[in-house]
C-alpha positions as CSV (number, residue, x, y, z in Angstrom):
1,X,119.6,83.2,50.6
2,X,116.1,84.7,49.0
3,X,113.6,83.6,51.5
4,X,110.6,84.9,48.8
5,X,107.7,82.6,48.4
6,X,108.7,80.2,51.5
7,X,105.7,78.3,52.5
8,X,103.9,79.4,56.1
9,X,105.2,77.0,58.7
10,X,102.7,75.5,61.2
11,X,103.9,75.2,64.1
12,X,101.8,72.4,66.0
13,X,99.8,69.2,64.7
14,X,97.0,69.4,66.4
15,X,93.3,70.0,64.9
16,X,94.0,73.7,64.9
17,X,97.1,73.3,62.9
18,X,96.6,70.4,60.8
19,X,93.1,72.3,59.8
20,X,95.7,75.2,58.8
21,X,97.7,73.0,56.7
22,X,94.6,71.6,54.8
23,X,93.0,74.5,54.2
24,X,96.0,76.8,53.7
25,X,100.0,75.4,51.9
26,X,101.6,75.9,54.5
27,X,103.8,72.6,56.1
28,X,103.5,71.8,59.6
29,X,105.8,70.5,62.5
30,X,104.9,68.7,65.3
31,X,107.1,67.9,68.4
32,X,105.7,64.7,69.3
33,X,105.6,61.6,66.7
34,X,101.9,61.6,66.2
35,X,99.3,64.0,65.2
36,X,96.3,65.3,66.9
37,X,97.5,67.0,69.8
38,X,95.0,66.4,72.8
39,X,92.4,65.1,70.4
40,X,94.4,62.3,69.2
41,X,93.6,58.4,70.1
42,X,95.5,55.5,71.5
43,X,95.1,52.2,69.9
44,X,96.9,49.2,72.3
45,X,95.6,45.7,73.1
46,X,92.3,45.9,71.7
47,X,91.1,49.1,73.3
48,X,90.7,52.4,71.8
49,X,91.0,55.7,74.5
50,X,91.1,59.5,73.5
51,X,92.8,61.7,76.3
52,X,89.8,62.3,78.3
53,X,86.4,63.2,76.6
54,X,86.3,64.2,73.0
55,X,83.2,64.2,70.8
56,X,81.8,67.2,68.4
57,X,78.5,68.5,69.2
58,X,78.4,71.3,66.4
59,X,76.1,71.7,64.0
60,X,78.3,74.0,61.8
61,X,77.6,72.6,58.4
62,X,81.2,73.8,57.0
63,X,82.5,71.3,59.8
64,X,79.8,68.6,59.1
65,X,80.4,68.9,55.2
66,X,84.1,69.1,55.9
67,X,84.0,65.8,57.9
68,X,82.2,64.1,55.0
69,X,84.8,65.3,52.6
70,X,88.3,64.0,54.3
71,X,86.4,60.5,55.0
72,X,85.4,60.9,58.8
73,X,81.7,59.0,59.0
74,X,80.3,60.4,62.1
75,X,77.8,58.5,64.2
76,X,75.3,61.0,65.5
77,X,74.1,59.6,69.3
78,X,71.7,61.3,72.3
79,X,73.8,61.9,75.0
80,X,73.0,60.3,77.9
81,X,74.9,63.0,81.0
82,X,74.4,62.7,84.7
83,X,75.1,64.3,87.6
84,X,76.2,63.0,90.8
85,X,75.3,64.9,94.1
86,X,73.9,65.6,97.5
87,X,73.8,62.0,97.0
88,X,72.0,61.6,94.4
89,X,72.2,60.9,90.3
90,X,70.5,63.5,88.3
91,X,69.9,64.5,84.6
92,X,72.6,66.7,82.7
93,X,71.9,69.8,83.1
94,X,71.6,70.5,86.7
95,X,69.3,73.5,86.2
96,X,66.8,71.6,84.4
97,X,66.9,68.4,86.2
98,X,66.6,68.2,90.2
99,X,64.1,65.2,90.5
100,X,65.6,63.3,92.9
101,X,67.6,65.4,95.0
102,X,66.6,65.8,98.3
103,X,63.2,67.7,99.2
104,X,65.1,71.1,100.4
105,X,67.0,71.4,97.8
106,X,64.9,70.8,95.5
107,X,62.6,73.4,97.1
108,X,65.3,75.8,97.2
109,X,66.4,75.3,93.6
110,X,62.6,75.8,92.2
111,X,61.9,78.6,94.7
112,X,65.3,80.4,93.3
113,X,64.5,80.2,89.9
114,X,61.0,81.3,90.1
115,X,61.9,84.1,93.0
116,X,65.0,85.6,91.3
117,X,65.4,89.2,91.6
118,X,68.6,89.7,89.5
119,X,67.3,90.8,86.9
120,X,69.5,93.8,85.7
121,X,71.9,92.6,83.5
122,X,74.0,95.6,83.9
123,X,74.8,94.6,87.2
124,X,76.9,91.2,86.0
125,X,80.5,91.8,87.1
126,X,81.9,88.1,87.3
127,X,80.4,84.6,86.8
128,X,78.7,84.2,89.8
129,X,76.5,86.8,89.2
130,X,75.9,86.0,85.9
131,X,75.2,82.2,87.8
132,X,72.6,83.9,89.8
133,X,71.3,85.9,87.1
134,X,70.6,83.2,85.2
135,X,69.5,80.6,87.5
136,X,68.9,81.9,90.6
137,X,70.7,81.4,94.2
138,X,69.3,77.6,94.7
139,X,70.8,76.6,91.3
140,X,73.6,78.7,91.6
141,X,74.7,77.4,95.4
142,X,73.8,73.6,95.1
143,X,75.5,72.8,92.0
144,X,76.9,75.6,89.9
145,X,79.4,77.5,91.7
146,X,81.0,74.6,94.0
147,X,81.5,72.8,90.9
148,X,83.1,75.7,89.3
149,X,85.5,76.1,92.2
150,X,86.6,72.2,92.0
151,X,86.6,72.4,87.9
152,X,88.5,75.8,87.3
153,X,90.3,76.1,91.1
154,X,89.1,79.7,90.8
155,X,86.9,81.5,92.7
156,X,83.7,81.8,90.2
157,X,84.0,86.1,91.5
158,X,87.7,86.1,90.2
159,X,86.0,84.5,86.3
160,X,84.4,86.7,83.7
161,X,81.4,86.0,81.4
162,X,83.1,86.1,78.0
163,X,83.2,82.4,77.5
164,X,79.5,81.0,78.8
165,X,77.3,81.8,75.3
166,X,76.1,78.4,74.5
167,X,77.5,76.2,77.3
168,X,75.1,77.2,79.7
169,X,71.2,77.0,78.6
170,X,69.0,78.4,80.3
171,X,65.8,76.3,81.1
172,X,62.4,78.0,80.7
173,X,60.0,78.2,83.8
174,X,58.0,75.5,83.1
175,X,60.8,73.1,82.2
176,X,62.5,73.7,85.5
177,X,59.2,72.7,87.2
178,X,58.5,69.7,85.0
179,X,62.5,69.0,85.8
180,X,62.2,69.1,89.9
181,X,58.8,67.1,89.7
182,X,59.9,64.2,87.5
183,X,62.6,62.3,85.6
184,X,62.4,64.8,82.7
185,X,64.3,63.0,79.4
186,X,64.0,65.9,77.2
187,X,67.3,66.9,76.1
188,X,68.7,70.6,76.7
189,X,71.3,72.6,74.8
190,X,73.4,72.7,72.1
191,X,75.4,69.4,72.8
192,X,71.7,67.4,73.5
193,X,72.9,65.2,70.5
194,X,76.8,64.5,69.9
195,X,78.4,63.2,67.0
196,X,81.7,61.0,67.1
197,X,83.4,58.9,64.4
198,X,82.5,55.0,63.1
199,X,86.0,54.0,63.7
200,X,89.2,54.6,65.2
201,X,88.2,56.9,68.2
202,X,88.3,60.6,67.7
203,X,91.7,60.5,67.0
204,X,90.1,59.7,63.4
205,X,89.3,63.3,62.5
206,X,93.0,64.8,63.0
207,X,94.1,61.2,61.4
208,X,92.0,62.2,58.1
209,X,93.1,65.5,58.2
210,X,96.7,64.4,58.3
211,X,96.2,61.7,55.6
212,X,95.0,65.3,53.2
213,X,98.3,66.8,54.1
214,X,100.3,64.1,53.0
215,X,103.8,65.3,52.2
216,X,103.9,68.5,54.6
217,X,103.9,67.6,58.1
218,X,107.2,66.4,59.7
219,X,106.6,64.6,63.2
220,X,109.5,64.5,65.9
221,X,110.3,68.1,65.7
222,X,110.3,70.6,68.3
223,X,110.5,74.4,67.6
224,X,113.4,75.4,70.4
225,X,114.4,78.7,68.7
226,X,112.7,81.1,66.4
227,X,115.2,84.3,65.2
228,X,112.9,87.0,64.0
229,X,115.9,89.3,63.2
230,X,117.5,85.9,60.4
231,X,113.7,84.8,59.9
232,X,114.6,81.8,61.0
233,X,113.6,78.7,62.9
234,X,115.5,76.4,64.7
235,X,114.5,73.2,65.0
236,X,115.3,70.2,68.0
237,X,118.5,72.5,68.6
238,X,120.2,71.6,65.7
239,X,117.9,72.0,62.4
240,X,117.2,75.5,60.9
241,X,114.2,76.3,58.5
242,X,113.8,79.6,57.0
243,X,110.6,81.2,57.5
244,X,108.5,83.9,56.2
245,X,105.1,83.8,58.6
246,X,104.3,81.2,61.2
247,X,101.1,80.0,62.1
248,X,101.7,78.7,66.1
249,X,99.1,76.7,67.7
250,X,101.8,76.5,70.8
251,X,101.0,78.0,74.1
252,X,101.5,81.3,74.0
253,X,104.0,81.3,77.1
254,X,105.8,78.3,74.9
255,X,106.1,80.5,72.1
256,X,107.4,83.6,73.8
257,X,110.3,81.6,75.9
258,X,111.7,80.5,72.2
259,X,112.2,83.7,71.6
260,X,115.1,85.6,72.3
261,X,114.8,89.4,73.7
262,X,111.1,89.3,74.5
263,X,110.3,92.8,76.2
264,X,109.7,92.0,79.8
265,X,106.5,92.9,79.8
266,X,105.2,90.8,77.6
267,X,106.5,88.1,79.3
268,X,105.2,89.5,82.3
269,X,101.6,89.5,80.3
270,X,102.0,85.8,79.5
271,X,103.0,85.0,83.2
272,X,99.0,86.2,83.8
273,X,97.4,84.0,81.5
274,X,96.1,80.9,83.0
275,X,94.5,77.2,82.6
276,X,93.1,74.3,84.7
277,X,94.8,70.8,84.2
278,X,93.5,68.0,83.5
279,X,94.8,64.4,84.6
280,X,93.4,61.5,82.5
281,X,93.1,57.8,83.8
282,X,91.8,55.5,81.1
283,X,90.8,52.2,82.4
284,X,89.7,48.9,80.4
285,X,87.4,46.4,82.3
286,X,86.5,43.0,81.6
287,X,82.8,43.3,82.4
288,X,80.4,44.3,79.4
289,X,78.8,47.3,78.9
290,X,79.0,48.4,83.2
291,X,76.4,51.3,82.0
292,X,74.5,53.1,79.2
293,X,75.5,56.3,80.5
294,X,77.7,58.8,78.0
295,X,79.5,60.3,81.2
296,X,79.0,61.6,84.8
297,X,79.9,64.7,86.8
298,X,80.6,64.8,89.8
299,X,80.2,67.3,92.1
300,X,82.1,66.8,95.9
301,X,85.4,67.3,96.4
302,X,85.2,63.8,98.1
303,X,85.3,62.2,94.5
304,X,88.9,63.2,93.2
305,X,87.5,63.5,89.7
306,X,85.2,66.0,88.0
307,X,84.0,63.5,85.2
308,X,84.2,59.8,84.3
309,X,82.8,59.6,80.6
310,X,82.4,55.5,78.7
311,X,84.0,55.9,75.7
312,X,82.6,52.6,74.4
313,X,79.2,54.4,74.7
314,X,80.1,57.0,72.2
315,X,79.7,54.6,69.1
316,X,77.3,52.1,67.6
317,X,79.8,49.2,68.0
318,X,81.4,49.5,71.3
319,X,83.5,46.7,69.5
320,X,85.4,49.2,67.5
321,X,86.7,50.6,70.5
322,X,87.2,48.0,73.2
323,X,87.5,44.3,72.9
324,X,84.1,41.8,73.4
325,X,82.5,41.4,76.8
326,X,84.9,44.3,78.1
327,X,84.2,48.3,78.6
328,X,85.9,51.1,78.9
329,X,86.2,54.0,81.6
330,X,87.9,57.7,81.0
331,X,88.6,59.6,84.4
332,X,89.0,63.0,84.2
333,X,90.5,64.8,87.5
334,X,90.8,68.7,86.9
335,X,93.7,70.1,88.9
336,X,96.0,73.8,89.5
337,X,95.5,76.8,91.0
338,X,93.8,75.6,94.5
339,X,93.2,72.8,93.9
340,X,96.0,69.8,94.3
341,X,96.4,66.2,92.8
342,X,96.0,64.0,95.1
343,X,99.6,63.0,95.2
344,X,101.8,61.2,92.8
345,X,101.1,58.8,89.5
346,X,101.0,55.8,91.8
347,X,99.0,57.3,94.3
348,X,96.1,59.0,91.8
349,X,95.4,55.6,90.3
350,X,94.7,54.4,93.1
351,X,92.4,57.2,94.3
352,X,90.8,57.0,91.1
353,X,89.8,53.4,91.5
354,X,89.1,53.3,95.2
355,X,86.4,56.5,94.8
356,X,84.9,54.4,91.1
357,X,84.3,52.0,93.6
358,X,82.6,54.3,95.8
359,X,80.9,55.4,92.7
360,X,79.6,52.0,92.2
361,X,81.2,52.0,88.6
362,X,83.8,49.8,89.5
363,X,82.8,46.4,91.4
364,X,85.0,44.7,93.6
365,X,85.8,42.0,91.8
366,X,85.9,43.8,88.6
367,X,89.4,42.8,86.9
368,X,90.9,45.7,85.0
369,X,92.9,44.8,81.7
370,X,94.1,47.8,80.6
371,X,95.6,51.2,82.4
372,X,97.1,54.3,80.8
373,X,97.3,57.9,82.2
374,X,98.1,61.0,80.5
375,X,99.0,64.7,82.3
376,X,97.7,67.5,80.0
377,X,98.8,70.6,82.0
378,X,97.4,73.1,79.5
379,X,93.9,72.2,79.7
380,X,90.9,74.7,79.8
381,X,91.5,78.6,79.5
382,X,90.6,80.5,82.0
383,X,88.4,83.5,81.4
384,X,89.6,86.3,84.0
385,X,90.2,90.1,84.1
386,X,94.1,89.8,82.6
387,X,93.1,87.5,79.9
388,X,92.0,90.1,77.2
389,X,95.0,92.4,77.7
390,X,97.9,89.6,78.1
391,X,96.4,87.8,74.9
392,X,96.0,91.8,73.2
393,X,99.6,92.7,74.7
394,X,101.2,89.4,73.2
395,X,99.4,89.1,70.2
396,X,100.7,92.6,69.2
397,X,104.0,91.9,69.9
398,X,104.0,88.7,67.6
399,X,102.5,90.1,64.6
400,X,105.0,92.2,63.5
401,X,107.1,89.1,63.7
402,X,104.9,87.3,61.3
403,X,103.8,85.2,64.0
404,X,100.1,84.2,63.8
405,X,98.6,82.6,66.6
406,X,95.7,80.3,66.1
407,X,94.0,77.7,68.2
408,X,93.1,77.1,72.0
409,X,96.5,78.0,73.0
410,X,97.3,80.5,70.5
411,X,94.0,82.8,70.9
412,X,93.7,81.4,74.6
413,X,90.2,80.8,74.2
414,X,87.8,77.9,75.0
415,X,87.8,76.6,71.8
416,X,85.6,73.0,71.1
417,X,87.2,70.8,68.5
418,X,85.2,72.2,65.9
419,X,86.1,76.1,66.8
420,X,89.3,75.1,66.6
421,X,88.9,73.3,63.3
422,X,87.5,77.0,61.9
423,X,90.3,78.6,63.9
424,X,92.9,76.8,61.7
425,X,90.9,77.5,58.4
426,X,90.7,81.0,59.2
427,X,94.6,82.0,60.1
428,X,95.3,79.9,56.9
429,X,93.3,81.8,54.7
430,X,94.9,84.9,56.6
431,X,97.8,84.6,54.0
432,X,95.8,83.4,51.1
């Protein structure tokens, strides 16, 4: 059978992959019956929930242009982030924003900053030190690294630096003094200002992307067997498509267990790559608009989540995503390596709701109208010293196979919605 000119198969639906099929002609297949992966939206009795917090705070004018083009209208709206700790509610980010923390630790969080005496950069081995570098010990031992250890479950020593760029500002002098004397509103960073679109959620995005690729994506079918030697892939065990190059946006342990003979090592490689999970609890509540906040972190392990964003906060008509005189609450509880769930489906919604009450999100006699929960156990890469040469080791291994990764899971990187947008466009164009 002459396999020339066979179109690239995608294997995945999510932005990563779908952006490869718009941009590229190759046809993509996705296990699950909808598109979007993780950034994909849930419509049901008059409520609208992504799985846990999704908006795009990029101002890549490929992806803003881009957005316009496939028929996403994005509402551009100030984010309004707190931080809950030491018992107190602060401004997002920490460093620039200790007004109302206790004395002491306000005092040592200024006196850090303005005393720090890491100043070689040479000297960064891991992500505490480049914590302390940037921010000094106060910052660094107050907020940064405790949260880091209940976020990742990794020590912040066992983390390198090669993800931080952008997601960590660094506040000058005089706005960390303006920021531990008074409610400072001035936005800080890159995501200051988020966009997120008109209607449908952010599920939209992948939605309209899908709607461009009309015609090549097939839903309901999972890759269970790919034959490098036949160039072939098998299909939901029993459906076998030829292939010529692959574009996978599946994890790359996923990938290499479909496989057959994968050299040991590389398996081995993949068995040292690692993520966080993430457990989602979306709540509706029939009480309107419970806050103006955009979301919360929070910092104690005594709070089983790491962030509760408001979803019906995120657009201009909070209508379009929950019904009238009700809001809506996304729960965000980061779990794996040390750090445990606490205990089964049953047993985290109720954690959940007892510590939002303890939050003083939820009230007592708050009555809540909708529940959903979703498990993602590949949720944020994590950046440590056998990341580069498992990815470098697998990736080298695949390419000869004409298997292109792309996406979070396929480059194993912290990728945003928009970098993984790009990440798609550019494997596609790969083979162009």
């Amino acid at each position: 059978m002459a396999k020339k000119n066979i179109k690239p198969i995608i294997l995945g639906g999510g932005l990563a992959g779908l952006s490869a099929c718009y941009h590229g002609d190759g046809i993509v297949y996705e296990k699950d019956a909808g598109f979007g992966g993780h950034a994909r939206s849930h419509d049901s009795e008059g409520y609208i929930f992504d799985e846990g917090i999704h908006v795009l705070h990029t101002d890549n004018e490929y992806i803003l242009k881009l957005m316009d083009d496939i028929g996403v209208n994005l509402q551009v709206k100030d984010r309004d982030a707190w931080i809950n700790s030491n018992g107190a509610m602060t401004r997002y980010p920490f460093q620039a924003n200790t007004y109302g923390l206790p004395v002491e630790i306000v005092k040592d969080c200024l006196l850090g900053f303005i005393e720090n005496d890491f100043q070689d950069k040479s000297q960064i081995k891991h992500y505490e030190d480049w914590i302390n570098y940037m921010f000094g010990k106060g910052i660094a031992n107050h907020f940064m690294i405790p949260y880091s250890k209940k976020f990742w479950g990794v020590d912040p020593k066992d983390l390198t630096t090669d993800w931080v760029n952008v997601r960590h500002p660094r506040p000058s002098m005089e706005e960390v003094i303006n920021g531990a004397l008074y409610d400072q509103t001035k936005g800080f960073g890159i995501n200051a200002v988020f966009r997120y679109p008109e209607q449908g959620g952010f599920g939209f995005i992948g939605q309209a992307l899908a709607n461009e690729c009309k015609g090549r994506i097939h839903s309901n079918m999972e890759a269970t067997l790919i034959d490098p030697k036949r160039k072939e892939i098998i299909f939901n065990s029993n459906e076998t498509i030829p292939y010529e190059n692959i574009l996978s946006t599946i994890p790359l342990p996923e990938v290499l267990k479909i496989i057959p003979d994968t050299p040991k090592d590389v398996i081995s490689a993949s068995k040292k790559l690692r993520t966080n999970s993430i457990y989602v609890v979306n709540l509706g509540v029939k009480r309107d608009k419970i806050t103006d906040k955009s979301w919360i972190y929070y910092l104690e392990k005594e709070f089983c989540f790491v962030r509760v964003s408001f979803p019906f906060n995120f657009t201009k008509n909070p209508n379009s995503v929950v019904p009238k005189g009700h809001s809506s609450i996304s729960v965000e509880l980061a779990y794996g390596n040390d750090n445990p769930l606490p205990g089964d489906k049953d047993q985290i919604i109720e954690k959940v709701i007892a510590d939002l009450k303890k939050a003083n999100i939820l009230e007592v006699n708050d009555e809540i109208t909708y529940l959903d929960t979703y498990d993602i156990k590949y949720g944020y890469v994590i950046y440590d010293k056998n990341r580069r040469p498992s990815i470098k080791k697998i990736h080298d291994f695949l390419k000869p196979l004409g298997i292109i990764p792309c996406g979070r899971y396929g480059l194993w990187a912290y990728l945003w919605s928009d970098e993984a947008i790009m990440s798609g466009k550019v494997a596609a164009e790969k083979l162009i």
